[in-house]
C-alpha positions in Angstrom: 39.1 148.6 182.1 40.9 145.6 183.7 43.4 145.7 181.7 44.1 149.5 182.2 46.6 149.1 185.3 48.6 146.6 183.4 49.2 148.4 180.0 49.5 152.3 182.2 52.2 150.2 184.5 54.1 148.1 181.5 54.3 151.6 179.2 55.5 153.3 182.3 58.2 150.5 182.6 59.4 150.5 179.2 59.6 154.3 179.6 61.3 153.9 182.8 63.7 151.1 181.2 64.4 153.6 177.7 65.9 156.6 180.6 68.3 154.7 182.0 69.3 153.3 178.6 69.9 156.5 177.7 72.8 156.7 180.2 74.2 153.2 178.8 73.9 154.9 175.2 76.3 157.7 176.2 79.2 155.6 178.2 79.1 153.8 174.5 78.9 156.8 172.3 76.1 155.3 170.5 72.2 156.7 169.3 69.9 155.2 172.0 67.5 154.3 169.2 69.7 151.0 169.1 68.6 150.3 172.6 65.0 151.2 171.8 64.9 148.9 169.0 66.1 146.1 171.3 63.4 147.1 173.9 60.9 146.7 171.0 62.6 143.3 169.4 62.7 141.8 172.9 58.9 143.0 173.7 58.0 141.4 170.2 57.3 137.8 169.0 60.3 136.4 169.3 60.7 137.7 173.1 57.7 138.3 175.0 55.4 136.9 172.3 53.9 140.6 171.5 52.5 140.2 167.6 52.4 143.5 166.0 51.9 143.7 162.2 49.8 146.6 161.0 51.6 148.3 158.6 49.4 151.2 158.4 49.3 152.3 161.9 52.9 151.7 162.1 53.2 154.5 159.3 51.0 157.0 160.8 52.1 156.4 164.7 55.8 156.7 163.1 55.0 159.9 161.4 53.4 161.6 164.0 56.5 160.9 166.0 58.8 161.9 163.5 56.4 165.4 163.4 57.4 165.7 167.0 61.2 164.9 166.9 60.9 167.6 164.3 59.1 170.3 166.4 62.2 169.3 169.6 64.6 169.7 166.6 63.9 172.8 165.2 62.9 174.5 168.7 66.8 173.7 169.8 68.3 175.1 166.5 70.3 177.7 166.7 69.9 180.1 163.8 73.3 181.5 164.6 74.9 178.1 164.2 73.1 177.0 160.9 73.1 180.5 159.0 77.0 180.3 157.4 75.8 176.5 157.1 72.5 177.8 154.9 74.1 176.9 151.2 75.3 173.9 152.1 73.1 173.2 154.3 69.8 172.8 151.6 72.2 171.6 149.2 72.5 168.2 150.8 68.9 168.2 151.8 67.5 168.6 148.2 70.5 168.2 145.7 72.1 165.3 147.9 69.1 163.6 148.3 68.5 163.2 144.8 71.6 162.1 144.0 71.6 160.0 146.5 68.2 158.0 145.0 69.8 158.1 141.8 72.8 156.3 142.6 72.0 153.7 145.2 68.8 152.8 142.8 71.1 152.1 140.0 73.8 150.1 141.9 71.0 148.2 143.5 69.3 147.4 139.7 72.8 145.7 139.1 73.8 144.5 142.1 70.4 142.6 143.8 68.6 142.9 140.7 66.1 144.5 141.2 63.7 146.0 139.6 64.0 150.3 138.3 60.8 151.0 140.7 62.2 148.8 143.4 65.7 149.8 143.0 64.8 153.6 143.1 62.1 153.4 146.1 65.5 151.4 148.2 66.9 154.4 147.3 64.6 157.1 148.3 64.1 155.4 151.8 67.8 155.4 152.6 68.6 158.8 151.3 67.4 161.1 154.5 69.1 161.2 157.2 68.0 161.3 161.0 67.4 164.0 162.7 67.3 162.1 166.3 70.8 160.1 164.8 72.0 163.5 164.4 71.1 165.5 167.2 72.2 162.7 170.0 75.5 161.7 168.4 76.7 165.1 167.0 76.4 167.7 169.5 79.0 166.0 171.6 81.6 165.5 168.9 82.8 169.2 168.5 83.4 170.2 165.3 82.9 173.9 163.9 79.7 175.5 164.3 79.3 176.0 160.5 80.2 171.8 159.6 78.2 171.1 162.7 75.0 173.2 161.6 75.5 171.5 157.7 74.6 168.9 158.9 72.0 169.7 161.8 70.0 171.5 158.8 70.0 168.7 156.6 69.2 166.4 158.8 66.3 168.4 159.7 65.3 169.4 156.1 65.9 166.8 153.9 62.8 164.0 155.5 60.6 165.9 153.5 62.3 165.7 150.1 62.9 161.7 150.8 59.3 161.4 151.9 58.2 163.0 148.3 60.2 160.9 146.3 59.4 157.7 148.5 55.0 158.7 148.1 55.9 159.0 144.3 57.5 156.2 143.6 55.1 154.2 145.8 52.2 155.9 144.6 53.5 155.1 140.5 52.6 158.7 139.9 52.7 159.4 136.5 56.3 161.5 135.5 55.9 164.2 133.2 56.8 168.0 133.1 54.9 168.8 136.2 56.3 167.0 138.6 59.2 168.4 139.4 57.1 171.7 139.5 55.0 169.6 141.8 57.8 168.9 144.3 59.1 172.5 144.1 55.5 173.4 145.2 55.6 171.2 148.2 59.0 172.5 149.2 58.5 175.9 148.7 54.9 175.7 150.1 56.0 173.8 153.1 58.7 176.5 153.8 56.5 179.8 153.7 53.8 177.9 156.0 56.5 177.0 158.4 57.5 181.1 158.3 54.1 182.1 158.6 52.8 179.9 161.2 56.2 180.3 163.3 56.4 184.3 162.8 52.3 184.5 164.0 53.0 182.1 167.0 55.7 184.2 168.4 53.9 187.6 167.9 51.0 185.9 169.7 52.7 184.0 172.3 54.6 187.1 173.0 51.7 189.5 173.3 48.7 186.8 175.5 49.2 186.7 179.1 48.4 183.1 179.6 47.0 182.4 183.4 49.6 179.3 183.9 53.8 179.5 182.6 53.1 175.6 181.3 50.6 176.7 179.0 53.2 178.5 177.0 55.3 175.3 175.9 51.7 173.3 175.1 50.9 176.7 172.9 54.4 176.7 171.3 54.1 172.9 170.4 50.4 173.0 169.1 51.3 175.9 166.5 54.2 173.8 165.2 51.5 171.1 164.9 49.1 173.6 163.3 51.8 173.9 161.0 52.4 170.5 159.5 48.7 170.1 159.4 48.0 173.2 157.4 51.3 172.1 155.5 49.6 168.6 154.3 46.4 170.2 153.7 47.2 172.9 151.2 49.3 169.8 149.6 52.9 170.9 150.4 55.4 169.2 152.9 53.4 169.2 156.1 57.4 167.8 157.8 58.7 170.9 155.9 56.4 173.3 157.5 57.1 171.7 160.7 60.8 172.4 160.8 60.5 175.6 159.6 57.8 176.7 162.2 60.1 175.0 164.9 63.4 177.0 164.1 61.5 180.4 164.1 59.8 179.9 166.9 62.8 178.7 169.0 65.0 181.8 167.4 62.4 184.3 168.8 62.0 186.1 171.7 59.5 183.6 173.3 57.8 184.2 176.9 59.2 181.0 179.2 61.6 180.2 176.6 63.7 177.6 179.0 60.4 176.1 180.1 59.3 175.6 176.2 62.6 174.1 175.2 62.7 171.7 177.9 58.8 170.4 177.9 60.0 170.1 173.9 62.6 168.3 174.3 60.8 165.6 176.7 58.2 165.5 174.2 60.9 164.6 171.6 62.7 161.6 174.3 58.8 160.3 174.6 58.7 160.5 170.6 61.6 159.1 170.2 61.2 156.2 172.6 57.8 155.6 171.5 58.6 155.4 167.7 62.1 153.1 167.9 60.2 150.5 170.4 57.6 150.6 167.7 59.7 149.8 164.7 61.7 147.4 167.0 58.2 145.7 167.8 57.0 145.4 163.9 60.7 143.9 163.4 60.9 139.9 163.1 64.2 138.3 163.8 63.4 135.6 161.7 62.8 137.6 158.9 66.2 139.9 159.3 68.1 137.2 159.0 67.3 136.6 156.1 67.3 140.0 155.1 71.2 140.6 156.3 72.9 140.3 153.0 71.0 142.8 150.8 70.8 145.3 153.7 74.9 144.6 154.0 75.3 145.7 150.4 72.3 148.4 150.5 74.7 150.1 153.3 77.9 149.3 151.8 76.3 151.3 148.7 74.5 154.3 150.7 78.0 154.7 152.6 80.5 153.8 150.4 79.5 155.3 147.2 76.3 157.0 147.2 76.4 159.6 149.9 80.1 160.1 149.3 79.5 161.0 145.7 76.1 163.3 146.5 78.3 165.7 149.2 81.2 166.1 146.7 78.5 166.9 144.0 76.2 168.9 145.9 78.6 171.6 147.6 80.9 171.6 145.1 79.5 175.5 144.5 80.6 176.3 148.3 83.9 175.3 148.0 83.8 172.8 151.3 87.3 171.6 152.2 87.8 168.4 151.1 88.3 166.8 154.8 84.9 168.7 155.4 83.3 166.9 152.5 84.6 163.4 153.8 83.6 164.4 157.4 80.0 165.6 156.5 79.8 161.8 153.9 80.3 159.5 157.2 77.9 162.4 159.6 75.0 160.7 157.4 73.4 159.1 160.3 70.1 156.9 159.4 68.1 156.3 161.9 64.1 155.8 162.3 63.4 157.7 159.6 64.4 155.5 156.8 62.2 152.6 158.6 59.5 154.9 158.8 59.3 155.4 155.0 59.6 151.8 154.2 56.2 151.3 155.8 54.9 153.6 153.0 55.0 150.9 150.0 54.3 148.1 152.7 51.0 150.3 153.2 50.4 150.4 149.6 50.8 146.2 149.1 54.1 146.8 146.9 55.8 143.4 145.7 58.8 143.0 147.9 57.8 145.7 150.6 58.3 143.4 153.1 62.0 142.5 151.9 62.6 146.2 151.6 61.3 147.3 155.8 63.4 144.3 156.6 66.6 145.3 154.9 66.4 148.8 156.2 66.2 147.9 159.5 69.6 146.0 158.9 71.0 148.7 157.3 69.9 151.4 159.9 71.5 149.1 162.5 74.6 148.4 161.0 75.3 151.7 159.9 74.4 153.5 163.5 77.2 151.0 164.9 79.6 151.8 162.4 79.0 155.5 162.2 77.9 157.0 165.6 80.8 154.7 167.5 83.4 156.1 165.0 82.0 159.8 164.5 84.3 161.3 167.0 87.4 159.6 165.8 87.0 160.3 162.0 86.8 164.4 163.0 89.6 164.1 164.8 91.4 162.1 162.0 90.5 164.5 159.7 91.5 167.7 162.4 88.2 168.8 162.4 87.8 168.0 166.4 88.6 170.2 168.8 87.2 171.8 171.8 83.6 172.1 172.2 82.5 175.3 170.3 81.1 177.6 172.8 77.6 177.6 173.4 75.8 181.4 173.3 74.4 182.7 176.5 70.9 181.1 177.6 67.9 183.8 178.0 64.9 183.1 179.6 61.8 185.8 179.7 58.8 185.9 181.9 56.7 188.7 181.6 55.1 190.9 184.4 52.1 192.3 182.6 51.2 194.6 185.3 54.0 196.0 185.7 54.9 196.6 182.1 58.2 195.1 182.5 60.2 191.7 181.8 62.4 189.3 184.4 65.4 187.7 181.9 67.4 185.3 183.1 71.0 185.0 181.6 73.6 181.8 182.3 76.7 182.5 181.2 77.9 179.9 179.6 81.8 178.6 179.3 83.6 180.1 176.3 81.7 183.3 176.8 83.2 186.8 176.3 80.9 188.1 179.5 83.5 186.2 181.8 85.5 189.3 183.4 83.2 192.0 182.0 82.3 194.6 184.7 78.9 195.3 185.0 79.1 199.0 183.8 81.0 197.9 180.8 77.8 196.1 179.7 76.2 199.4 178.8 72.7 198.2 179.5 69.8 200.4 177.9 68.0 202.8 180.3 65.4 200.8 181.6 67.4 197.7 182.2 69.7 196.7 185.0 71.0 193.3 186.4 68.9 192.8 190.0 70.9 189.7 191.0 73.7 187.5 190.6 73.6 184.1 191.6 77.2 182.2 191.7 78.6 179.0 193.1 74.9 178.6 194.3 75.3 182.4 196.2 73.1 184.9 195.5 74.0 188.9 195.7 73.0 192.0 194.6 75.6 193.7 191.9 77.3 196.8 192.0 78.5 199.1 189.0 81.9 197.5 189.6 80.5 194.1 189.9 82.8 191.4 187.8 81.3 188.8 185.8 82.1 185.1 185.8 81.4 181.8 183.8 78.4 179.6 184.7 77.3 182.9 186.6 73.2 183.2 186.5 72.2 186.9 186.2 68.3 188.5 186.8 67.4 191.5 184.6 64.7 193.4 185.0 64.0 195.4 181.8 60.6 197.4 180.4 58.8 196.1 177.4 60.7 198.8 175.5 64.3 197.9 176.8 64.2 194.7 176.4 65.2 194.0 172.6 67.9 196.2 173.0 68.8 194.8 176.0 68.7 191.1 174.7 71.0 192.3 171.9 73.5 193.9 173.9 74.0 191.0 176.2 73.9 188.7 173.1 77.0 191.1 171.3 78.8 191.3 174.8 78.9 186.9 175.2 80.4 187.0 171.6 82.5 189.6 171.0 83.2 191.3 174.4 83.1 194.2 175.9 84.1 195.9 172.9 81.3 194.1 170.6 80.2 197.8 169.5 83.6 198.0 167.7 83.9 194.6 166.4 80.8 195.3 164.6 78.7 192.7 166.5 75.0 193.8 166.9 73.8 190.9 168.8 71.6 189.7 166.7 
């Protein structure tokens, strides 16, 4: 118990220390996993003389983070974004990822001779992508929606496909005819308990009356949770299910929405930070400078010739655009995840494990450097850069129970089609009606001739039985306009 103060205080500090990194991260355009790893190399043996080796616990603190970078992933993704990016999409987080294994395992068999099982397991844990990478570097770059939710859905899908090969070649499962029916189990498995534990969270989130508004974020997370646990104990992809639960919870009509997303997303950060200064801890300078030359030419592969090849291969059916295809081969981000995996065989006692977590780190750094400082200047190279793409209007619920009736809060975002809109040109269903406007940090009650502006904040008070149609109709109005009706935009 003495020691309580000191380990609460220096967890707070490195905390403290990983925020304001985050700030240096984004002058430099750079993943602030770098800067976590540092945090964890500099707390380690060759800083503050920290010794942390236990492979094991590294593996199952790392994947319990990466469960909850998962849950803050697929709570902020929008279905709207990643639907015309669906194809292409699981493409690269199945087909790609396979490809990928294939291809860096046999140019690593000839080129650090390695063994086939070696060579192919370096290959499984460098074939997913990040979903942390991802998220942090390419919001801000501001390619199309449908490039931009390619890769956000593989970056979010394809840890569980990597994960499966990495167990199975770890593991020296036995290959035979049913293991690829095996992995299309886990996949499909995964999925439909992500649906199902996403579509019953909703209907019951929606319907209980919880006694405090930050119970409904704990609820939300602990069903994606629920999820991944069901997922791994049915024997399907538990990371799968976790995704999956996470999208369709955060693309329904959730009580507290804004409140959700954002106790999510500071569960991710504290994920996030927690896992990086982790890895960065387990790391040993001595041993990655040694490890520099094969992780050079494991990267120079995986970027040069392996993912390259597994885009072209794997949406070749979609018809991508060639600049597309060359944009979405240098968006492969690596981040934690890969180091994560390589504690799998480490775990298990494989020959050359050690070589292999060692190497990956060197590769994830490298890589990040290389790819998330020059992300923004290969789209616009390619022309793929341009403004931001608009983001949809934000909507926020709380429910008055006794009253029968909903409070929405709408911020209009820049880009939308509500700027200018009069309010009786929103043809609001009976039963709804905006209460307040809030602009320039002014509040006032609206009139029928009432204009609308950007970054306006609106209050709408709606019955339980307005308020889908209500949500649609605002939803048609940001995208389309005030004549969404006869663009053929629903709202949904």
């Amino acid at each position: 118990m003495d020691d309580l103060p000191v380990i609460l205080g220096a967890g707070a500090g490195v905390i403290l220390l990983a925020v304001l990194a985050v700030r240096v991260s984004i002058r430099l355009g750079l993943p602030s996993l770098l800067l976590y790893l540092g945090i964890g190399v500099l707390l380690g043996e060759s800083g503050l003389g920290i010794e942390f080796e236990d492979a094991t616990l590294t593996q199952a603190l790392g994947l319990a983070a990466l469960v909850m970078i998962l849950i803050e992933g697929g709570l902020t993704t929008r279905w709207s974004m990643v639907r015309p990016a669906l194809g292409p999409g699981i493409a690269l987080s199945t087909v790609a990822v396979g490809l990928s294994i294939a291809i860096t395992g046999v140019a690593l068999h000839y080129l650090l001779g390695l063994d086939w099982r070696t060579a192919l397991l370096w290959g499984g844990v460098l074939a997913s992508t990040d979903a942390a990478a991802v998220f942090s570097v390419l919001r801000g770059v501001g390619v199309s929606k449908r490039l931009a939710g390619a890769v956000e859905l593989e970056s979010g899908l394809n840890d569980a496909p990597a994960y499966i090969a990495v167990v199975v070649i770890a593991t020296g499962v036995t290959v035979d005819w049913t293991l690829p029916l095996l992995v299309v189990y886990q996949l499909v498995a995964g999925a439909l308990t992500g649906l199902v534990f996403g579509w019953v969270g909703a209907r019951a989130l929606r319907q209980a009356a919880l006694p405090a508004t930050g119970l409904y974020p704990l609820a939300t997370v602990a069903m994606c949770v629920v999820a991944y646990s069901s997922g791994q104990l049915i024997g399907a992809s538990g990371l799968l299910a976790t995704y999956v639960a996470g999208v369709v919870l955060g693309n329904s009509r959730l009580p507290h929405r804004s409140d959700t997303l954002s106790f999510a997303e500071g569960v991710g950060w504290l994920a996030q930070i927690g896992l990086f200064v982790l890895l960065g801890l387990f790391a040993s300078p001595e041993r990655l400078l040694q490890a520099i030359v094969p992780g050079l030419v494991a990267g120079a592969v995986v970027l040069l010739l392996a993912r390259p090849i597994a885009v072209l291969l794997s949406t070749l059916p979609f018809k991508v655009p060639w600049r597309e295809q060359l944009f979405l081969s240098w968006a492969g981000l690596r981040g934690a995840v890969p180091i994560v995996l390589a504690t799998i065989p480490l775990a298990e006692g494989l020959p050359g494990a050690q070589r292999l977590v060692d190497a990956v780190f060197v590769v994830v750094v490298v890589l990040t450097l290389l790819q998330g400082a020059t992300l923004s200047p290969v789209a616009r190279l390619l022309g793929l850069s341009g403004e931001s793409e608009p983001r949809e209007i934000q909507v926020d619920s709380a429910p008055l129970d006794e009253l029968s009736a909903v409070l929405l809060q709408v911020r209009i975002q820049n880009g939308s089609q509500l700027h200018g809109v009069y309010l009786r040109e929103l043809r609001l269903p009976v039963g709804a009606t905006v209460s307040l406007i809030v602009r320039d940090g002014k509040s006032f009650t609206p009139g029928p001739d009432s204009r609308l502006q950007r970054l306006d904040q609106l209050l709408v008070v709606t019955t339980e039985e307005a308020r889908s149609v209500a949500e649609r109709r605002l939803r048609a109005v940001d995208r389309a306009g005030r004549l969404a009706r006869w663009r053929g935009e629903s709202g949904k």
